[in-house]
C-alpha positions as CSV (number, residue, x, y, z in Angstrom):
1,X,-42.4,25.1,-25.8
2,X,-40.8,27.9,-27.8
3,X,-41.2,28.5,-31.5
4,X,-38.4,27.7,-33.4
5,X,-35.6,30.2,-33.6
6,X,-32.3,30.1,-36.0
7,X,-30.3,28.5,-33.1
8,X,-33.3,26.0,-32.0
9,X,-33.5,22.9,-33.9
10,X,-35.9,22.5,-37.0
11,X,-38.2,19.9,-35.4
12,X,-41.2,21.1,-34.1
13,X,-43.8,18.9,-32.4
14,X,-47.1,21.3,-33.3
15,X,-49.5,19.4,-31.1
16,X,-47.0,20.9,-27.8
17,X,-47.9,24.3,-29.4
18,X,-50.3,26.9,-27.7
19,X,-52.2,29.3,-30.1
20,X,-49.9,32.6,-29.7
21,X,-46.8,30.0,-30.0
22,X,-48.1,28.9,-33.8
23,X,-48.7,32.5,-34.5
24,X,-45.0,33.1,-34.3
25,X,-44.3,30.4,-37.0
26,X,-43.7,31.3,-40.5
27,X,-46.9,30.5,-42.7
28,X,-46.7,28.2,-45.8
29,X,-47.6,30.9,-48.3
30,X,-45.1,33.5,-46.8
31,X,-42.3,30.5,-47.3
32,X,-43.7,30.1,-51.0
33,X,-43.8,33.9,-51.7
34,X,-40.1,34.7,-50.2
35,X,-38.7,31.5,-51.8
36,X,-40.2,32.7,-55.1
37,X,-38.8,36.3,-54.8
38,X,-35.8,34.6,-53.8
39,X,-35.5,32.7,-57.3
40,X,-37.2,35.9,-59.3
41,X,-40.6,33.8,-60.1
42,X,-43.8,35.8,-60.1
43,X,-45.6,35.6,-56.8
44,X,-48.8,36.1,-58.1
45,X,-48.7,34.0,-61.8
46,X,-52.3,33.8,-63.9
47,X,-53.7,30.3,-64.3
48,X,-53.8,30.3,-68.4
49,X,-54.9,27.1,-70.5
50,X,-52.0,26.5,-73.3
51,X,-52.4,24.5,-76.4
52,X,-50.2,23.1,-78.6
53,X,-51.7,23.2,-82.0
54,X,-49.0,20.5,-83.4
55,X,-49.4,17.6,-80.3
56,X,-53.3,18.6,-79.1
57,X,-52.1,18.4,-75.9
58,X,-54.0,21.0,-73.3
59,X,-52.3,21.9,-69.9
60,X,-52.7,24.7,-67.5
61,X,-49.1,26.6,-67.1
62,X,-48.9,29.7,-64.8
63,X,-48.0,32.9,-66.6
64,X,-46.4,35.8,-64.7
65,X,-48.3,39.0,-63.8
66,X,-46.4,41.3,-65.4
67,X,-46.8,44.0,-62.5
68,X,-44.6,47.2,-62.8
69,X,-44.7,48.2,-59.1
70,X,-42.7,46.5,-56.7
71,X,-45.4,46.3,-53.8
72,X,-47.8,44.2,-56.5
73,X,-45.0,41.7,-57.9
74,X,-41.2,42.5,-56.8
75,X,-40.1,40.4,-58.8
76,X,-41.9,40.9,-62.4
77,X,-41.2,44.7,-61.6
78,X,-37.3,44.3,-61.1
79,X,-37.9,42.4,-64.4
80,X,-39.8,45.4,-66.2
81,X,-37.0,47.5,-64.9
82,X,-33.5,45.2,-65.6
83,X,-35.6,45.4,-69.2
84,X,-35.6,48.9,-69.2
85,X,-32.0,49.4,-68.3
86,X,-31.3,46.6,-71.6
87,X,-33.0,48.9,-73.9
88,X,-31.5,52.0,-73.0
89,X,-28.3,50.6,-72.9
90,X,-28.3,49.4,-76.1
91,X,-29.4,52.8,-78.0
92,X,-27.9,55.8,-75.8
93,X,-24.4,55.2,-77.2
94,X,-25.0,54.0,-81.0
95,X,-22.1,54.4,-83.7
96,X,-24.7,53.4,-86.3
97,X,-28.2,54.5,-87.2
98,X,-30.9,51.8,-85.6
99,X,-33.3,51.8,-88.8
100,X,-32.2,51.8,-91.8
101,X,-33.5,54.3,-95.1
102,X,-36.6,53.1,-96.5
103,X,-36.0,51.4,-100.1
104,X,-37.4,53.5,-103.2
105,X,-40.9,53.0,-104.4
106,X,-41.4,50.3,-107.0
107,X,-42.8,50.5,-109.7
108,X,-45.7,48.2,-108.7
109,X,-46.5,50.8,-105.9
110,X,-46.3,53.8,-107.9
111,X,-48.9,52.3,-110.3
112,X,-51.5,51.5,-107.9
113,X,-51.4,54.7,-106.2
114,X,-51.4,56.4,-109.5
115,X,-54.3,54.2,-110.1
116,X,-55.6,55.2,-106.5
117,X,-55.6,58.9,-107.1
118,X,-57.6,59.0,-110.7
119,X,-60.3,57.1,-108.5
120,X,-60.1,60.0,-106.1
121,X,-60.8,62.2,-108.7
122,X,-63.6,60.1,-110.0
123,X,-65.0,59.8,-106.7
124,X,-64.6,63.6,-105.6
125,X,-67.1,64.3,-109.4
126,X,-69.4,62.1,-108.6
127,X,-69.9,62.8,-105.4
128,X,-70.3,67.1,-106.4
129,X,-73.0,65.3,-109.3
130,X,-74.6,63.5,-106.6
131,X,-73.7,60.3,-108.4
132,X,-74.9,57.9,-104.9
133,X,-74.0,54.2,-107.3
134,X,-70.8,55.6,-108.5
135,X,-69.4,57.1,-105.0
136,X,-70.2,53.4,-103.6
137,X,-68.7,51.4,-106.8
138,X,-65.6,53.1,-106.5
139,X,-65.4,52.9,-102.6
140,X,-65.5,49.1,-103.2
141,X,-62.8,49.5,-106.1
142,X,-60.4,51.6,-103.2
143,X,-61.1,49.1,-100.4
144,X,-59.6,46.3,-102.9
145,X,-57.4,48.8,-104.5
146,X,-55.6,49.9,-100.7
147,X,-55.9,46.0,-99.7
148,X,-53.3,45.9,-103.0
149,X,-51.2,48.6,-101.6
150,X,-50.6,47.4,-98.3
151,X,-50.1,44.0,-99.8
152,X,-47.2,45.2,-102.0
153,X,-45.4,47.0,-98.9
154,X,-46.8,50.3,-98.7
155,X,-47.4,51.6,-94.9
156,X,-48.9,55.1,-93.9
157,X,-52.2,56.8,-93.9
158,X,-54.0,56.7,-97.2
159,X,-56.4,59.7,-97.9
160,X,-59.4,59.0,-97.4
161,X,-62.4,59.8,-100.0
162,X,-64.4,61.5,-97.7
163,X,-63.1,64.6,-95.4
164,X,-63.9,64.6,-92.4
165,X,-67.4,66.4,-91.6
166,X,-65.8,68.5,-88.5
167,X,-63.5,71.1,-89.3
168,X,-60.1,70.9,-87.3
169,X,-60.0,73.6,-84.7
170,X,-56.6,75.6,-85.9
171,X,-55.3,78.0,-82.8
172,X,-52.7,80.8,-83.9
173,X,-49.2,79.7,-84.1
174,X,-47.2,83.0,-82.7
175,X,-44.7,82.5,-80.0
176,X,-45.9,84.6,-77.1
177,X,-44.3,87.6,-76.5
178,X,-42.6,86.6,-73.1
179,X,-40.9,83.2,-74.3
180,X,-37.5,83.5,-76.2
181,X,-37.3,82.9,-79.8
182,X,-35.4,79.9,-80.8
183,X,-33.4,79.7,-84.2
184,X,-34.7,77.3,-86.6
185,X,-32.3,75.0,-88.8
186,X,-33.6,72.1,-91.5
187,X,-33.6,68.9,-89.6
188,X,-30.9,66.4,-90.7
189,X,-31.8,62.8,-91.4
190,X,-29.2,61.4,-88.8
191,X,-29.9,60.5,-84.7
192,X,-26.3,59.5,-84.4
193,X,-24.1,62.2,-82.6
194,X,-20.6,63.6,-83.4
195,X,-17.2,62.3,-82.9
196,X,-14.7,64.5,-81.3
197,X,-11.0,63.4,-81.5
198,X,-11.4,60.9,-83.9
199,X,-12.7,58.0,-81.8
200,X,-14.9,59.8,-78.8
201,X,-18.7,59.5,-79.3
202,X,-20.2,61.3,-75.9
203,X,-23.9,61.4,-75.2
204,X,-25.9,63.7,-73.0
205,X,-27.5,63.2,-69.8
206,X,-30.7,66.1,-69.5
207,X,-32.9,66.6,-66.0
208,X,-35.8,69.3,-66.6
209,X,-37.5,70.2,-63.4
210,X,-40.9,72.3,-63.2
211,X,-40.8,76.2,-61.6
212,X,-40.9,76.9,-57.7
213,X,-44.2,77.2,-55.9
214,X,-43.4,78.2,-52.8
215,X,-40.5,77.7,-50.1
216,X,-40.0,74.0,-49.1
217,X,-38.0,72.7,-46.5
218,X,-35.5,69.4,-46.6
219,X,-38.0,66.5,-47.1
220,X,-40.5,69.1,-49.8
221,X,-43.4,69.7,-47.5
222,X,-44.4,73.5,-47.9
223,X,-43.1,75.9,-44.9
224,X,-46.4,78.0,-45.5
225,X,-49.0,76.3,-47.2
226,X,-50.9,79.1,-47.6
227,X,-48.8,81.0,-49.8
228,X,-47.9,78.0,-51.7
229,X,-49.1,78.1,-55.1
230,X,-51.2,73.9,-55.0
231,X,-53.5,75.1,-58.1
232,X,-50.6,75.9,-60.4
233,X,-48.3,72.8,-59.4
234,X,-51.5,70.4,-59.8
235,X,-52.5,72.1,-63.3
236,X,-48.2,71.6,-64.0
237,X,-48.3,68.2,-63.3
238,X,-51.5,67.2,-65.1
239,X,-50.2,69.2,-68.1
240,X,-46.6,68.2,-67.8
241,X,-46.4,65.5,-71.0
242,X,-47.4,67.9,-73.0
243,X,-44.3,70.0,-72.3
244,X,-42.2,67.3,-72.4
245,X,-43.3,66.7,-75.9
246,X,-43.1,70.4,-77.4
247,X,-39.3,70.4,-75.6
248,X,-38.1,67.8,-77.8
249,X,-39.7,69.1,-80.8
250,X,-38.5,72.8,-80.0
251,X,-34.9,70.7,-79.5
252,X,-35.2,69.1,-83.2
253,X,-36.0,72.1,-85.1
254,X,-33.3,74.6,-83.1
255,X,-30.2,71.9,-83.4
256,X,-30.9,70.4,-86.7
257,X,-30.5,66.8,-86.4
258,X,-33.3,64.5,-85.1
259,X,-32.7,64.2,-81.4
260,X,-33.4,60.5,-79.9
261,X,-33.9,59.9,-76.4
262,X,-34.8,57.7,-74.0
263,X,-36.7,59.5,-70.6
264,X,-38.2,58.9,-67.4
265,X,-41.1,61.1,-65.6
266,X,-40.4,61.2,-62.0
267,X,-41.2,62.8,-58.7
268,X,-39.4,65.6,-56.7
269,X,-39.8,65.4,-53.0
270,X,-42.3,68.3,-53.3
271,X,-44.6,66.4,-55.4
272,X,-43.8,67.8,-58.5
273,X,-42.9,65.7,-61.8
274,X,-39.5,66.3,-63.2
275,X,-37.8,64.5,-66.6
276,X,-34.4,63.0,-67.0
277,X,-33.2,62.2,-70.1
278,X,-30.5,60.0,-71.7
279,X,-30.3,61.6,-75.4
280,X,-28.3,60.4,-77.6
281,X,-25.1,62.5,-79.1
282,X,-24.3,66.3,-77.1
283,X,-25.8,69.3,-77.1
284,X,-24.0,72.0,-75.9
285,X,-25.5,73.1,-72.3
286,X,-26.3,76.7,-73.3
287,X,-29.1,75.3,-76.1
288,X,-30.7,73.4,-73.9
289,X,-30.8,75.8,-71.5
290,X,-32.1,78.6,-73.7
291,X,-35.0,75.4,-75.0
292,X,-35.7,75.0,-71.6
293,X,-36.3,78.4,-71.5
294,X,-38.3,78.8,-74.7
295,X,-40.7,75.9,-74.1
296,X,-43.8,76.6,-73.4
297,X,-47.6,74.3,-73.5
298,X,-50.7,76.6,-73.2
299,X,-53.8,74.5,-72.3
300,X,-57.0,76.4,-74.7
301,X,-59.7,75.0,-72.3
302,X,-62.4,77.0,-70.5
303,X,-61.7,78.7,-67.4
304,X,-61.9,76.2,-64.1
305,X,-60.7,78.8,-61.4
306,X,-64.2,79.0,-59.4
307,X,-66.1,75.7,-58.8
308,X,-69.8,77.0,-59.5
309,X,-71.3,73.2,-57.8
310,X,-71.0,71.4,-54.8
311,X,-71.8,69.6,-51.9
312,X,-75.1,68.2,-52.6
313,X,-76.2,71.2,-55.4
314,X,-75.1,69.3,-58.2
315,X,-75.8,69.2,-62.2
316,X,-78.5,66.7,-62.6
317,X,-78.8,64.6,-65.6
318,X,-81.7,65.3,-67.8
319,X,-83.2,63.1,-70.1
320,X,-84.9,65.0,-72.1
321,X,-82.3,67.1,-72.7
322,X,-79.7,64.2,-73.2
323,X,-76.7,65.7,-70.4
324,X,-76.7,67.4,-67.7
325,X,-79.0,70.6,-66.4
326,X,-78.5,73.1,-63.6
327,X,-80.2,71.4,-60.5
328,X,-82.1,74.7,-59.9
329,X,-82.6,76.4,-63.4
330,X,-83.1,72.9,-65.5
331,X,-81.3,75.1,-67.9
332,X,-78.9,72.8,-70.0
333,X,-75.0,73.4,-69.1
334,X,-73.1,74.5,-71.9
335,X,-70.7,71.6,-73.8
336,X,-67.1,71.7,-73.8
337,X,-66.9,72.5,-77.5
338,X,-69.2,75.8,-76.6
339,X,-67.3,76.5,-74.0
340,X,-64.0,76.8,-76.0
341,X,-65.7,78.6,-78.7
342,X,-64.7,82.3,-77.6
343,X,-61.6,81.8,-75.6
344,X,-59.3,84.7,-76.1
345,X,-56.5,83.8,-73.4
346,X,-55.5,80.0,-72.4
347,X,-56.7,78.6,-69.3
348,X,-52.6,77.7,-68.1
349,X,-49.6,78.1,-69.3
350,X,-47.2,75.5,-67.9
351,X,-43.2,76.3,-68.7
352,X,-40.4,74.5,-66.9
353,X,-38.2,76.3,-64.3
354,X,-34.4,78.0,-64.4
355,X,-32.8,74.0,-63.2
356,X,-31.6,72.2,-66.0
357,X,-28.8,69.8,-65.5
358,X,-26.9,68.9,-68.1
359,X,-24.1,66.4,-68.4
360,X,-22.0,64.9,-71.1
361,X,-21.3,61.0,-70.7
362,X,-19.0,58.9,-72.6
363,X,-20.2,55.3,-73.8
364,X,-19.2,52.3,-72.1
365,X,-18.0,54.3,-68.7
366,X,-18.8,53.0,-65.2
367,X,-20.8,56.5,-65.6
368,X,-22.8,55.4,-68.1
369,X,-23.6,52.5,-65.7
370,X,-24.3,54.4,-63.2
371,X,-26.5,56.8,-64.9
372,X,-28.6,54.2,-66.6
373,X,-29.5,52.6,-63.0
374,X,-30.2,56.3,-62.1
375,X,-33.2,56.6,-64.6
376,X,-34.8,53.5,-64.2
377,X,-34.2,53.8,-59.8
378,X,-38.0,54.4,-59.1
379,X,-39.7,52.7,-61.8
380,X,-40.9,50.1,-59.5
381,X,-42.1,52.4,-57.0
382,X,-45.5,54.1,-57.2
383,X,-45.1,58.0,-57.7
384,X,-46.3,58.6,-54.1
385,X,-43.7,56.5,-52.9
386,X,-41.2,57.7,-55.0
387,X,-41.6,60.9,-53.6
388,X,-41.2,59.9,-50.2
389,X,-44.5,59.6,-48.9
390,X,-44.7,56.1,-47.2
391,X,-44.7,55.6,-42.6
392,X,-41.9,57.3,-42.3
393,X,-43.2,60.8,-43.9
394,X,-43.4,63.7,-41.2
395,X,-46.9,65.5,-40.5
396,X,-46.0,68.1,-42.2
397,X,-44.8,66.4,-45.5
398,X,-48.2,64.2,-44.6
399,X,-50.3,67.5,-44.7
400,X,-48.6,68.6,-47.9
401,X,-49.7,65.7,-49.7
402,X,-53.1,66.2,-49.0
403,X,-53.0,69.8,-50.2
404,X,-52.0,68.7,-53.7
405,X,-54.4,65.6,-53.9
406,X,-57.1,68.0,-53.1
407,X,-56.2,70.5,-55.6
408,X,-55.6,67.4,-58.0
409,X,-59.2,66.1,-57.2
410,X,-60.7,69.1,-58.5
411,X,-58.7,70.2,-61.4
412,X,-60.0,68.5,-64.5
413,X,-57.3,66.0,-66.3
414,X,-59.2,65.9,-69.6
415,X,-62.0,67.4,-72.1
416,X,-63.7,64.1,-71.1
417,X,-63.4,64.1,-67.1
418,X,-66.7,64.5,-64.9
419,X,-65.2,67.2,-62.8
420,X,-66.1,69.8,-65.7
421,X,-69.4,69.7,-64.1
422,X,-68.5,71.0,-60.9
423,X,-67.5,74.4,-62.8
424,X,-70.9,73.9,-64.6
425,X,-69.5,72.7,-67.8
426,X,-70.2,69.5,-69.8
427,X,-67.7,67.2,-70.7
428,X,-67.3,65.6,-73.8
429,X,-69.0,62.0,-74.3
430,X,-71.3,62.9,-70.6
431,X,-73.7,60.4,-70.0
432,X,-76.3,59.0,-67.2
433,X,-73.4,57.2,-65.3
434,X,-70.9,60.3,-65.3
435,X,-71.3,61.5,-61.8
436,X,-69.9,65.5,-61.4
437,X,-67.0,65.4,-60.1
438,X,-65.5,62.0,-59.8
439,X,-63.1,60.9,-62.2
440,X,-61.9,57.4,-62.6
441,X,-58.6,59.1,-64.1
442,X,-55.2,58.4,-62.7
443,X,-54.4,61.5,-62.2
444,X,-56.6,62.5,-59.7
445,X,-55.5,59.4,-57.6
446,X,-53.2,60.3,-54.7
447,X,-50.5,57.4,-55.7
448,X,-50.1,59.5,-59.1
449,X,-49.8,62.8,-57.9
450,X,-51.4,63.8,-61.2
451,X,-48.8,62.1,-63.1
452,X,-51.5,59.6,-64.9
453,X,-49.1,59.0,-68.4
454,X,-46.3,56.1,-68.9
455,X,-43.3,56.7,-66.6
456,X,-40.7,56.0,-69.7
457,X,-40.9,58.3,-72.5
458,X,-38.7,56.2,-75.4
459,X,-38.4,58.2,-79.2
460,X,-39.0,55.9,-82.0
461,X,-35.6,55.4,-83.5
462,X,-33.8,55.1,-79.8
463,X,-33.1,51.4,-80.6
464,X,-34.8,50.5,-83.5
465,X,-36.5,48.0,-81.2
466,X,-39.4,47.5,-79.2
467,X,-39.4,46.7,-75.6
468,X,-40.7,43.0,-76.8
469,X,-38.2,42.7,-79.1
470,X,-35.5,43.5,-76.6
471,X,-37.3,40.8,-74.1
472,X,-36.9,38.0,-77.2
473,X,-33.1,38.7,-77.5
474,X,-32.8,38.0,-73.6
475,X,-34.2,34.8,-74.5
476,X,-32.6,34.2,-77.8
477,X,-29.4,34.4,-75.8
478,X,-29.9,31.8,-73.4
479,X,-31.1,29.8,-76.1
480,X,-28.1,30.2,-78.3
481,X,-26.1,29.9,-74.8
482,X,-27.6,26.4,-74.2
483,X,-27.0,25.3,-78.1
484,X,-23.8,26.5,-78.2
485,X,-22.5,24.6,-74.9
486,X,-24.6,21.2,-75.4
487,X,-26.6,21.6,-72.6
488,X,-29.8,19.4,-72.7
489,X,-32.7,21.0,-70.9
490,X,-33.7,18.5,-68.2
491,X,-37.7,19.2,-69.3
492,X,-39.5,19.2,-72.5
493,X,-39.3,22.7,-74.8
494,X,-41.9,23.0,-76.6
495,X,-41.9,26.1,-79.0
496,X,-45.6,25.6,-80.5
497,X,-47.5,27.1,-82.0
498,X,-49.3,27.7,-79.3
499,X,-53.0,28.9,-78.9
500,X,-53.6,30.5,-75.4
501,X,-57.3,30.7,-73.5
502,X,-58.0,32.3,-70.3
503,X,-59.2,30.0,-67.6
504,X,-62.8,31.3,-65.6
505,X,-63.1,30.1,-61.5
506,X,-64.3,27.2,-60.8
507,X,-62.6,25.2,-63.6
508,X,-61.7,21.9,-62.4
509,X,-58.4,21.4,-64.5
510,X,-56.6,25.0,-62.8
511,X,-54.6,24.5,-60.0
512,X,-54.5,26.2,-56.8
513,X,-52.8,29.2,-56.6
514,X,-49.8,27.6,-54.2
515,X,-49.8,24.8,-56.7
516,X,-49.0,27.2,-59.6
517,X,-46.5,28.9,-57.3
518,X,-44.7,25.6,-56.5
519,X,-45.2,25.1,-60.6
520,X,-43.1,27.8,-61.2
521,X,-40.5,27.6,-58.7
522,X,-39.6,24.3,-59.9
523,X,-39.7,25.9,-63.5
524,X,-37.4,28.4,-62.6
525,X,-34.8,26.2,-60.5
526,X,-34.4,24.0,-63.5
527,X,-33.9,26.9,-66.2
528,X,-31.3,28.2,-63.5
529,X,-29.3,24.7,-63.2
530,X,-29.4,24.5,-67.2
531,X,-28.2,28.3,-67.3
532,X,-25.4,27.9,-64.9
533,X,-24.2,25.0,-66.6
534,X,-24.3,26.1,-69.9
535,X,-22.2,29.2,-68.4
536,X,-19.5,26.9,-66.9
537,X,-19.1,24.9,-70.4
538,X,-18.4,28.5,-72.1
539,X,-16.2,29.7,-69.2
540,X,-14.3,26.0,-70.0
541,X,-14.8,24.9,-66.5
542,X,-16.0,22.1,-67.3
543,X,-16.3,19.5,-70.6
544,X,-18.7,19.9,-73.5
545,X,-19.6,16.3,-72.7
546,X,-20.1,16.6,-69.1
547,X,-22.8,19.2,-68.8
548,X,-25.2,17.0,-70.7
């Protein structure tokens, strides 16, 4: 007897069934997991306890993964990213500033900082006298007099009474020689851009890419990988954030208006991370360029071009010593703070390359569409993938990927990672467990391809929202949706309060993990009857009445 096909009948007698015949049949959990993809239910939901603090009553509900790659959860990653696309939809095109001015200090705030700062007085004399009982009375009268302040609406950093013991490390400020200089103009307080022609408000769409290191062919593998430079595009990548951030300061101070912008860090086919950028309002294209150009991130750490340990002649920790001693020597290694202490030159200098795209997009436009699915196209995809390193990668492109996750696995990613040791250095915060060498860091891992930030890059006033607060308007508006058309829910809402406790194994009130799929499914199919009706009332297809 066959297995069934999608012209054989649906009645299957399993008993008539030889082994290598129920092997071609379609398992239970692979019919739950596409049929949950299908309805865009999490197919891998937590098991958490929920209690409702008004009712008492205790019940174990499954709660989506929240997974951001599409080979972990497809469908709570199309989620993350349909949630992306919201937000920058809603603040690349704005006609009105997203946060409003903060109000004027009251006079209720202005006294008890006033009061604030004669105590800092008070406490900076007492402390020069060596006045021990006064210093701690008034560090009880500040805790209670800061408890007051942040009660009556003051946010920010208060200064505290005691300065820091560790002078801040200040490197010199001068533009090297070989960058461009930039003009500098006072920063407006507006994010919003210009109008041209009385009613046109276009935006800007930026892609920054990273400088050549060596000839690649059509997929980005490396025609000679000897003369391609994997050092300098490992240390770019590691680095690149840091770039990214002085580019949009260098962009506030050189066009005057504070620049908002909503970004995402992705991979070229080479490996390499490059930025695009939906930034609110235009720029002309020969600033940016000359930016670009100007932007610069030098990286003040101690040199790591030689690896002085290896193999099995390692640093060895030292107990005495309290870190880490040469394995022949037992001399201690020197610290990273000791190690910094003379530099005259940075380690790297990483500056973005001569391709910048720029592109002026008007609001509202199948363009803008287009665009916006554009920046948020990979975010489910890992950055290996992204790049175009799955089963279908040639040898050569296979080969090439190895080359840079070698280079990446011994190029250190922070003052803290273990591979300091291997270039006979300490890092900072070394202990018994650090072991030279290997970091737990993303960015040595060979799915990041040193790109171990967040993928989205969002300024603060894009939106004026967070990316919670965009998810609660989604569900806002199918709540107000549902009001609006009188269409009762066929299942209980309960809104809470709520009080939420993680379940441990071997509970006997969680369900299996098919049993919280089914849970879901059934969930979701409901919400989506409700939805759909709710749509057909507003659409005046159908009677107010007849939807509930």
């Amino acid at each position: 007897m066959n297995a069934p096909t999608e012209t054989t009948p649906a009645v299957v007698d399993h008993d008539q069934l030889t082994r290598a015949q129920k092997a071609l049949l379609a398992l239970t959990g692979d019919v739950a997991k596409q049929l949950a993809e299908d309805h865009g239910v999490c197919v891998r939901p937590l098991a958490m306890r929920r209690i409702d603090l008004t009712t008492g009553r205790v019940e174990v509900v499954p709660v989506p993964c929240g997974a951001r790659r599409e080979d972990l959860c497809r469908p709570c990653a199309e989620k993350n990213r349909r949630l992306r696309m919201a937000q920058c939809r809603q603040g690349w095109h704005l006609e009105e500033e997203p946060i409003p001015a903060r109000p004027d200090p009251t006079t209720e705030q202005k006294q008890l900082l006033a009061a604030r700062a004669d105590l800092h007085a008070a406490y900076q004399a007492a402390s020069a006298d060596g006045d021990d009982e006064e210093c701690e009375e008034i560090r009880e009268t500040v805790a209670e007099l800061d408890d007051a302040l942040r009660a009556a609406g003051v946010t920010g950093r208060l200064e505290p009474l005691d300065s820091p013991d560790k002078p801040v490390r200040k490197r010199s400020t001068r533009r090297r020689q070989d960058a461009p200089n930039l003009p500098r103009r006072p920063v407006e307080k507006r994010t919003v851009g210009r109008v041209f022609g009385g009613r046109f408000r276009p935006s800007t769409f930026l892609t920054l890419t990273l400088d050549s290191y060596g000839r690649v062919d059509d997929n980005g593998a490396a025609l000679d990988s000897d003369r391609y430079d994997y050092r300098r595009a490992a240390r770019d990548a590691i680095h690149f954030p840091k770039i990214v951030d002085r580019f949009w300061q260098n962009t506030r101070r050189c066009v005057g208006w504070d620049v908002q912008y909503f970004g995402t860090v992705e991979p070229q086919r080479r490996g390499a991370p490059h930025f695009h950028a939906a930034i609110r309002g235009t720029i002309p294209r020969a600033e940016l360029r000359a930016i670009a150009a100007a932007t610069y991130h030098q990286v003040w750490w101690p040199a790591h071009d030689a690896q002085i340990y290896s193999g099995n002649r390692l640093p060895r920790w030292d107990d005495r010593a309290k870190g880490f001693v040469d394995p022949d020597t037992r001399e201690p290694l020197p610290t990273f703070d000791e190690a910094c202490e003379d530099l005259t030159r940075p380690a790297h200098v990483v500056q973005f390359g001569t391709q910048v795209h720029v592109k002026g997009i008007l609001g509202g436009s199948e363009e803008a569409g287009r665009h916006i699915g554009y920046l948020t196209k990979y975010l489910t995809k890992d950055v290996a993938r992204a790049a175009g390193i799955d089963d279908n990668a040639s040898e050569r492109m296979r080969a090439h990927h190895r080359r840079l996750v070698a280079e990446l696995r011994a190029t250190p990613c922070s003052p803290r990672c273990p591979v300091w040791l291997l270039y006979g250095i300490q890092p900072k915060g070394a202990r018994l467990s650090t072991t030279p060498g290997q970091c737990k860091g993303k960015a040595h891992k060979a799915e990041h391809l040193g790109i171990a930030g967040r993928r989205v890059l969002v300024s603060r006033k894009w939106s004026g929202k967070t990316l919670a607060d965009h998810a609660t308007e989604r569900a806002q508006f199918v709540r107000q949706l549902l009001d609006k058309a009188g269409v009762r829910p066929g299942y209980a809402i309960d809104d809470g309060p709520f009080e939420w406790e993680r379940t441990k194994p071997g509970d006997p009130d969680v369900p299996t993990r098919p049993a919280l799929l089914l849970a879901a499914i059934s969930e979701r199919q409901r919400w989506k009857a409700d939805y759909e009706a709710a749509q057909l009332v507003a659409s005046n297809q159908l009677p107010e009445g007849a939807a509930a």
